[in-house]
ROFITOR-998094 format. One record per residue: residue in three letters; x, y negated, z of N, C-alpha, C, CB in turn. Coordinates in steps of 0.02 Angstrom, whole numbers, plus 50000, padded with zeros to 5 digits. Last residue first. Glycine has a CB too. Layout:
N
ALAXYZXYZXYZXYZ;...
***
This chain:
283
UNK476025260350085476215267450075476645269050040475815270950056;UNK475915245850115475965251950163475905257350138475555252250211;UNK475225240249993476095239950015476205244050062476415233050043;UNK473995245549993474535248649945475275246749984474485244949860;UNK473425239250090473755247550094474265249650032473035253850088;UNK473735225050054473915228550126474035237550113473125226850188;UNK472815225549950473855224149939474015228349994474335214249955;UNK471605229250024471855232049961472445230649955471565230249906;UNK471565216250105471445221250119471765228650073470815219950123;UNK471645205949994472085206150021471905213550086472205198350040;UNK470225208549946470775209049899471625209349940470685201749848;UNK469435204250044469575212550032470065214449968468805216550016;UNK469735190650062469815194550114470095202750094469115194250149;UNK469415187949926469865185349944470135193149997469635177549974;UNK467925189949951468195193049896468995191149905467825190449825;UNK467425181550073467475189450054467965192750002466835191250027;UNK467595168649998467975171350050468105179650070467675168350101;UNK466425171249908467195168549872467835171349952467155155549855;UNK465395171849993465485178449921466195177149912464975177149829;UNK465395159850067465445166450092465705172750056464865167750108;UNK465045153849984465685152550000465715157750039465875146150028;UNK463865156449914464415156649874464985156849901464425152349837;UNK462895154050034463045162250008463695161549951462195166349961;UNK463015140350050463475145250109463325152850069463075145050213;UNK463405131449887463015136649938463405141950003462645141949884;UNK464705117549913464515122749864463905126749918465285128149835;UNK465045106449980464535106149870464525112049875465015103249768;UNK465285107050099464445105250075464395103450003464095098250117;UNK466165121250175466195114950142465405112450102466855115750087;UNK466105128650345465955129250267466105121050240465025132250250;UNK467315132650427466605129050439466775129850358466435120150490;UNK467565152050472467695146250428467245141150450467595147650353;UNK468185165650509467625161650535467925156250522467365162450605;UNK468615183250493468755175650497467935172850505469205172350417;UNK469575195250560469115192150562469105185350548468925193350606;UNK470035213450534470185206550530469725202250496470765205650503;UNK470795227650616470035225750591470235215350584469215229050677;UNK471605242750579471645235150586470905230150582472155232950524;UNK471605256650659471525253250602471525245850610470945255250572;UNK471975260750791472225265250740471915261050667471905273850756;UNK472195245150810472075251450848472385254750803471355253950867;UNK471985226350840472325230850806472035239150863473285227850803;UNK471135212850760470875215550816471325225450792469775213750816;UNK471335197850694471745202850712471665207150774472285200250715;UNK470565182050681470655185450747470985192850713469825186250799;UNK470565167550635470715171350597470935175750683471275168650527;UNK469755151850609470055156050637469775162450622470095154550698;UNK469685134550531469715138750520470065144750581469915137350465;UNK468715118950508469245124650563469055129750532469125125950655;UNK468715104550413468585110650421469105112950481468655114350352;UNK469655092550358469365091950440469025099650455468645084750451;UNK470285093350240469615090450259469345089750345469115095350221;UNK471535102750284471565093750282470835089650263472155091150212;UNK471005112550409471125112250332471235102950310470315116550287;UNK471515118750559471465112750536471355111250471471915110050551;UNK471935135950619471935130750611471385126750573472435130350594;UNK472175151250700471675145950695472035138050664471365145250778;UNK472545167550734472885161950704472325158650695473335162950642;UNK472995182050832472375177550834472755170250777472145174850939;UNK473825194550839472985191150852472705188350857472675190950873;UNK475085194550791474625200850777474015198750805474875208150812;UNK475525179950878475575184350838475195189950844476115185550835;UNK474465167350900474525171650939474935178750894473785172350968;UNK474245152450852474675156650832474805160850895475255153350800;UNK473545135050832473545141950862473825148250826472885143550874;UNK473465126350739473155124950799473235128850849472585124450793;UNK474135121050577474025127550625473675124850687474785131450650;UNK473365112950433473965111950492473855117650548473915103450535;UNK473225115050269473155112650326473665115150375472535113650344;UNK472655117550088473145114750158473125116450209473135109250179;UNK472545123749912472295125349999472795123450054472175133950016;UNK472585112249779472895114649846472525114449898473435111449866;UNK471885119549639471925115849700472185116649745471565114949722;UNK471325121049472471765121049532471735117049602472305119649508;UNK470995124449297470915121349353471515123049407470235123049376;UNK471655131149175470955124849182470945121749232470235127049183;UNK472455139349171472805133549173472115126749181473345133349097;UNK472005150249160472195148649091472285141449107471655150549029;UNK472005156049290472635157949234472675154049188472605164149197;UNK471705144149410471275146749358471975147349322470575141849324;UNK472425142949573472505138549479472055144649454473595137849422;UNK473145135649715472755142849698472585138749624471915146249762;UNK474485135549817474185132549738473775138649726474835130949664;UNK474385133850003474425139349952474145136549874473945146049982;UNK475235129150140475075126350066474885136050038476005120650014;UNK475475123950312475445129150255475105124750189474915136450281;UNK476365116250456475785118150401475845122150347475555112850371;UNK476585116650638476555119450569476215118250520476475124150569;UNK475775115350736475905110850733476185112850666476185108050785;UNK476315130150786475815126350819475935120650786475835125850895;UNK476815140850647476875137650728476395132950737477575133750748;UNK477445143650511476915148350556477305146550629476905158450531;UNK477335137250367477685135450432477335138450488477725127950443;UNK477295142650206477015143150265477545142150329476665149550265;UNK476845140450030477335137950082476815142150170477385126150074;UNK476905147049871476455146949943476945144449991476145154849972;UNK476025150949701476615147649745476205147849802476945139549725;UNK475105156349627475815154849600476335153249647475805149249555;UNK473855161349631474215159249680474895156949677474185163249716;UNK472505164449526473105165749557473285162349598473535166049526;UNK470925169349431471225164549463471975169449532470425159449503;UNK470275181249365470485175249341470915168649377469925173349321;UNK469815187549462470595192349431470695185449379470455203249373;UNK469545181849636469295184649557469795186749504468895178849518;UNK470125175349721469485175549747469235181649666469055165649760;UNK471685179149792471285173749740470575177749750471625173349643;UNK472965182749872472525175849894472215174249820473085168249931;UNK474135192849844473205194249856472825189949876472975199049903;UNK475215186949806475085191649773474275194149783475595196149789;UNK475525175649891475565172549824474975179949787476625171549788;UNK475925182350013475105178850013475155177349920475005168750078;UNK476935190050028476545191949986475865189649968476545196849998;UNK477815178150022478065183649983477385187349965478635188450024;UNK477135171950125477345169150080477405174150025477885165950099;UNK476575179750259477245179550237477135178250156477665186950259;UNK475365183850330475785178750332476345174350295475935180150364;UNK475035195750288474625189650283474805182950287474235189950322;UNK475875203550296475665201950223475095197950235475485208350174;UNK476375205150438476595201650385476315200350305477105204250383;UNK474845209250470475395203050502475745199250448476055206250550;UNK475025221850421474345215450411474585212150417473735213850446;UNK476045226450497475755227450421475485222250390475235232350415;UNK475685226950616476265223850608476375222850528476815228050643;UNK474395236650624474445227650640475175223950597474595225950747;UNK474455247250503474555246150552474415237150580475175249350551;UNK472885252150403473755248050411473745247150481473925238950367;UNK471515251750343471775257550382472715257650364471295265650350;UNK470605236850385471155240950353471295245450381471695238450342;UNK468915228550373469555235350415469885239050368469175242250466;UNK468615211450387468865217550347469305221550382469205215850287;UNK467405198150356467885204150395467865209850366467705205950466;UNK466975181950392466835189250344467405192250373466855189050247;UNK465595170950435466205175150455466165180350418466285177250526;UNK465225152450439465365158850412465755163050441465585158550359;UNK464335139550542465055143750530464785149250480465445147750609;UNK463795126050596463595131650542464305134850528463215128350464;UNK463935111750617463725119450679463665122750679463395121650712;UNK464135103050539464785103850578464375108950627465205095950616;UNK462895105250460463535107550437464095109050481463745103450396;UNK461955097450548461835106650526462545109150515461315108650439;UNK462505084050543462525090350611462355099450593461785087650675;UNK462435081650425463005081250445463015084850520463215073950439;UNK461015084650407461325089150360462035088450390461235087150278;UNK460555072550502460435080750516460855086550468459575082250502;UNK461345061650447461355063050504461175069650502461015059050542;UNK460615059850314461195059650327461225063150418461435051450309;UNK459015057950379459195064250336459905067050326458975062850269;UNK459405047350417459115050550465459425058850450458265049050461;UNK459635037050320460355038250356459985043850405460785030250402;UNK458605038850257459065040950224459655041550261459115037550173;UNK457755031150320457615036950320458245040650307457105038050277;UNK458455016750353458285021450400458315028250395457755020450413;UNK458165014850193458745013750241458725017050304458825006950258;UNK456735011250172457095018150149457575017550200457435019050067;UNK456474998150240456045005350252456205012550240455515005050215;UNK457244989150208457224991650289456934997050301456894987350335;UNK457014993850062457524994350093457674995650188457744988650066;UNK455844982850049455894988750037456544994750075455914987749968;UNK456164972150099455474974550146455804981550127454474972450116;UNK457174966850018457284968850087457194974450112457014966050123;UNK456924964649886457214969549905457264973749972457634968049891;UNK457114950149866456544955049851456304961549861456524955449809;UNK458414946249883457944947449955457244951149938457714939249994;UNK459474960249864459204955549855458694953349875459194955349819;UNK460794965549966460344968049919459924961449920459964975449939;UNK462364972750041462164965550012461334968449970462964961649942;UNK462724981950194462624980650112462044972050102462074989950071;UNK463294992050298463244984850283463134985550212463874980350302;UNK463415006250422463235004350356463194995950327462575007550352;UNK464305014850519464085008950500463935007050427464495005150524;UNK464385029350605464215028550541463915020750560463685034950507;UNK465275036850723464965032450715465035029950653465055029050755;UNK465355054950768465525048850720464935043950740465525050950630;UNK466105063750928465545063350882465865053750817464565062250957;UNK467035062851020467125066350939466655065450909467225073550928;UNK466905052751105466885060551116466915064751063466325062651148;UNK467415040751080467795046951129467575053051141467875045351194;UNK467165043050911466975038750960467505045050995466035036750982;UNK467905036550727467765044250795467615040350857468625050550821;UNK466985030650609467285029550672467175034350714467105024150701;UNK466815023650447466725029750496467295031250534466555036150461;UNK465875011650357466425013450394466405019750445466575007650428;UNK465255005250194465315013150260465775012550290465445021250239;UNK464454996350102464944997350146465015001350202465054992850162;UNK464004989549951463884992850015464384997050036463314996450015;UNK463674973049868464164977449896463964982949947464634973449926;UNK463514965449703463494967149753463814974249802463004966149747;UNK464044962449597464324961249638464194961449703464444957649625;UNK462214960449538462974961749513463404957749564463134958849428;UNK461094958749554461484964649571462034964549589461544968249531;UNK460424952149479460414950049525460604954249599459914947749514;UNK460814952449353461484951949373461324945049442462074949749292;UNK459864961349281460414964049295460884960349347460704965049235;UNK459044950649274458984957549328459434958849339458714963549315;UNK459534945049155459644941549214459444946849258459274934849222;UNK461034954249085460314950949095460114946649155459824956149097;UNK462274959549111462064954949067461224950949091462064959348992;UNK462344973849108462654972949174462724962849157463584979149185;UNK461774988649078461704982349082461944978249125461244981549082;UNK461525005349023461974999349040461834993849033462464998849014;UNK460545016448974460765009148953460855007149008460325004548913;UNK459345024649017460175028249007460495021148973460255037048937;UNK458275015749047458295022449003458855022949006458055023048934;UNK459345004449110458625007749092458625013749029458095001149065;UNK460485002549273460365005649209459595007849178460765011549214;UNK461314988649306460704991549313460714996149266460164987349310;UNK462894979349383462274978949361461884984949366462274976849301;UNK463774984549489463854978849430463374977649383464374979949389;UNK464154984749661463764985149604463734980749579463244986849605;UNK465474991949729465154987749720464884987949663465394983249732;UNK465775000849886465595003649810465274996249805464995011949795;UNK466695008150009466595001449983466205002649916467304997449973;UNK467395017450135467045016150077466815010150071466575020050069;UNK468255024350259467955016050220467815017650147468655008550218;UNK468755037450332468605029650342468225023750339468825027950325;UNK468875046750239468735048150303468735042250358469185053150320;UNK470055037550149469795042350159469605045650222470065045150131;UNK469715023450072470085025650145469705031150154470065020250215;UNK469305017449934469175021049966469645022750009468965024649937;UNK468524998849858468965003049915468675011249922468844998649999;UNK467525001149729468074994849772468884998049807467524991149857;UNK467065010249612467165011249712467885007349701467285022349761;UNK465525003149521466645005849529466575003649613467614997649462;UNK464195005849447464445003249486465165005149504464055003349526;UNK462555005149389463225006549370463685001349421463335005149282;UNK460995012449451461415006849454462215009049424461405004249534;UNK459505016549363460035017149405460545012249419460305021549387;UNK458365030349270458635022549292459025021849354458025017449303;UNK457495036349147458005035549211458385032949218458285038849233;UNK455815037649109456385037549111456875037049153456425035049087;UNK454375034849147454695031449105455265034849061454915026449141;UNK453905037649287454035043049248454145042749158453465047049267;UNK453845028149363453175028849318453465031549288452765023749285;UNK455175027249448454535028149467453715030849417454505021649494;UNK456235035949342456085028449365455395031149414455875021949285;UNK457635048149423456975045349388456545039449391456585049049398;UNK459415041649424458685044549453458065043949415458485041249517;UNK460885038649481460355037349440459865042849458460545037149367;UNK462305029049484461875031849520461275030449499461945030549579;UNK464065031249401463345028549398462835032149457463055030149319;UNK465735021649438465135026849464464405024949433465065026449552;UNK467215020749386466525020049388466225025149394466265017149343;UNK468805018849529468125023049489467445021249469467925027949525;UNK469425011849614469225008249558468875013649503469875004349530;UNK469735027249729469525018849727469775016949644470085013049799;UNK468445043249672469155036649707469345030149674469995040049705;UNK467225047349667467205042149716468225038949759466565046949782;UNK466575048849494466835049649554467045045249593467225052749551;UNK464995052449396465715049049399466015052849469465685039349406;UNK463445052449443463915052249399464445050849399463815050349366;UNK462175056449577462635053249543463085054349485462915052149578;UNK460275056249593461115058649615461575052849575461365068249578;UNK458835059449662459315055349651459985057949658459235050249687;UNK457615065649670458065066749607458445063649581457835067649564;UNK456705052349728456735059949724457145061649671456075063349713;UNK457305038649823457095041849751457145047849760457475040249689;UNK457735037249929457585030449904457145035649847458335023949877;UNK457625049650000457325044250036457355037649995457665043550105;UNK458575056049935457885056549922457465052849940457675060949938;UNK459855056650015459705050349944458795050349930460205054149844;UNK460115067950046459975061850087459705057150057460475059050115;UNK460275075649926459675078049989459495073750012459805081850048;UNK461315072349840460435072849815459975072649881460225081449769;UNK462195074549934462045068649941461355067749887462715064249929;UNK462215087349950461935085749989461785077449996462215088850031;UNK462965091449828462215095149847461995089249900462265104649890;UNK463975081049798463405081049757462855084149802463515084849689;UNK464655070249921464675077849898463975079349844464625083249977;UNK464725062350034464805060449949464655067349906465715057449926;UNK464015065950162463995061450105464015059450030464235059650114;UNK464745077350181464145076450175463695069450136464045077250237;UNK466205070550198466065076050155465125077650131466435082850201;UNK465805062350312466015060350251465905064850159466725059850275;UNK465365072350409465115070250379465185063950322464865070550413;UNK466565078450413466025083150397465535076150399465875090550458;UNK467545068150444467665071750392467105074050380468125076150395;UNK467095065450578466975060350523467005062450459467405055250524;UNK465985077950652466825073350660466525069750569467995081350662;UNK464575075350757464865079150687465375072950666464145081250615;UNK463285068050776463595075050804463825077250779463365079450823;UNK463285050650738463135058550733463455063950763463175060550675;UNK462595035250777462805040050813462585045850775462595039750882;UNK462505020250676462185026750691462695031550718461835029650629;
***
C-alpha cells in the first residue's frame, strides 16, 4: 500500500495508542494494546469478545524492531476473559505465528507499507475482509497527520538580538524550555548550523519522568528564520519577525498519542514562558 506521508508519520501512526485504537477498529471495536513495541517485548492485544462475554486477545513479543523500518510481532497464543493461554489446542493454532511490516520511502517521499502475516486457514475469508479495511483507515489518519500543522506565537517587547540569543543559546534555553513549573531542563546542547544538532533533557522535578527533545537543523537564517528535523521525522519552523517588538512563530507537525489541543496547550506554554525570561533578561 501507497501512503502520502514519510515513513516515520506513519510508523508513529501505527503503533501509537490513540490512533492505533482507530485503525484497529476494523477487526474489533475497542481494540487496543498492552505492553510495548521494543524488540523481545511482550505485547498483549485485546478487545471486547464479540458476544459481549468479556475480553479477549492475543499475547504476543515483538521479534524484530528496526525503527521506521521493520516490525515483526509474533504470536504466542490467545487470551479469554483476561487468561493467558498459550497451551491449548486453539491456542496453539496461533502460536508462532507472524506479522510483518516493512516501510519503504518511494522516490517521491511518499511510504510504501507491506504487510505479510501468517493466520490460520479458518481465518482467511475473515481477514481478507478486515485486512483491507484497516490498512485503509491506516492510510487516512497517516495522511491527515503528515498535513496537519500547529502554530503558536508570541510578541515580545525585546529587541531581535535579545530573542536570538535566549533562544538559542544553551545558557539560557535550560532556564525557560518547560511546559509547567513541574518539569525542567537540566541540560542543553546546541550546534546552530545546517546540518547541526541540538538536545534539550526535559525531566519531571521529582525525577518521574523525561525525555530527550532532538533533532537536526535544516535551516538557520540568523534573527529569522530556524527550521529543523526532530529524530521522529516531525518538522519543525521557527520564523523571528523583528521591529519595535519581536513577534515569534512556530509551526510544528504534531505527534499522534497525544490531542492536537494538548500539544498545542504544551507548546504554547513553553513559548510564553520563554517570552517572559526574554524580558526579564532584557532589563
Amino acid at each position: 500500500m501507497t501512503i502520502q506521508a514519510p515513513k516515520e508519520v506513519v510508523w508513529n501512526t501505527m503503533l501509537q495508542d490513540a490512533t492505533y485504537r482507530e485503525w484497529t477498529r476494523a477487526f474489533s471495536p475497542g481494540s487496543y494494546y498492552r505492553g510495548d513495541w521494543s524488540e523481545g517485548s511482550k505485547i498483549l492485544f485485546l478487545g471486547p469478545n464479540p458476544d459481549g462475554t468479556g475480553e479477549g486477545g492475543m499475547v504476543s513479543r515483538i521479534k524484530e524492531n528496526r525503527l521506521h523500518e521493520y516490525i515483526s510481532i509474533e504470536h504466542l497464543g490467545i487470551i479469554k476473559d483476561g487468561v493467558e493461554d498459550t497451551t491449548s489446542e486453539e491456542a496453539t493454532r496461533f502460536a508462532l505465528a507472524h506479522e510483518n511490516y516493512t516501510f519503504t520511502t518511494k522516490g517521491d517521499g511518499t511510504t510504501n507499507l507491506a504487510v505479510d502475516l501468517d493466520s490460520a486457514e479458518e481465518y482467511e475469508a475473515m481477514f481478507d475482509e478486515m485486512w483491507p479495511k484497516a490498512l485503509e483507515a491506516l492510510k487516512a489518519l497517516s495522511e491527515q497527520a503528515a498535513h496537519t500543522t500547529i502554530t503558536v506565537t508570541a510578541t515580545i517587547a525585546a529587541p531581535i538580538e535579545n530573542v536570538w540569543e535566549c533562544f538559542t543559546d544553551p545558557v539560557h534555553i535550560v532556564k525557560w524550555n518547560n511546559a509547567s513549573p513541574d518539569w525542567h531542563t537540566p541540560r542543553a546542547t546546541n550546534d546552530l548550523r545546517v546540518g547541526g544538532r541540538f538536545l534539550s533533557r526535559m525531566e519531571a522535578k521529582d525525577g518521574s519522568a523525561g525525555f530527550d527533545f532532538e533533532g537536526t537543523y535544516t535551516n538557520v537564517v540568523p534573527h529569522e528564520r530556524i527550521a529543523y528535523v526532530m529524530d521522529d521525522g516531525r518538522k519543525v519552523e521557527v520564523v523571528f519577525e523583528a521591529g519595535d517588538i519581536t513577534q515569534v512563530t512556530t509551526t510544528f507537525d504534531p505527534e499522534t498519542e497525544n490531542t492536537l489541543e494538548m500539544q498545542q496547550k504544551g507548546w504554547q506554554s513553553i513559548l510564553d514562558n520563554f517570552a517572559q525570561y526574554v524580558i526579564k533578561h532584557s532589563n
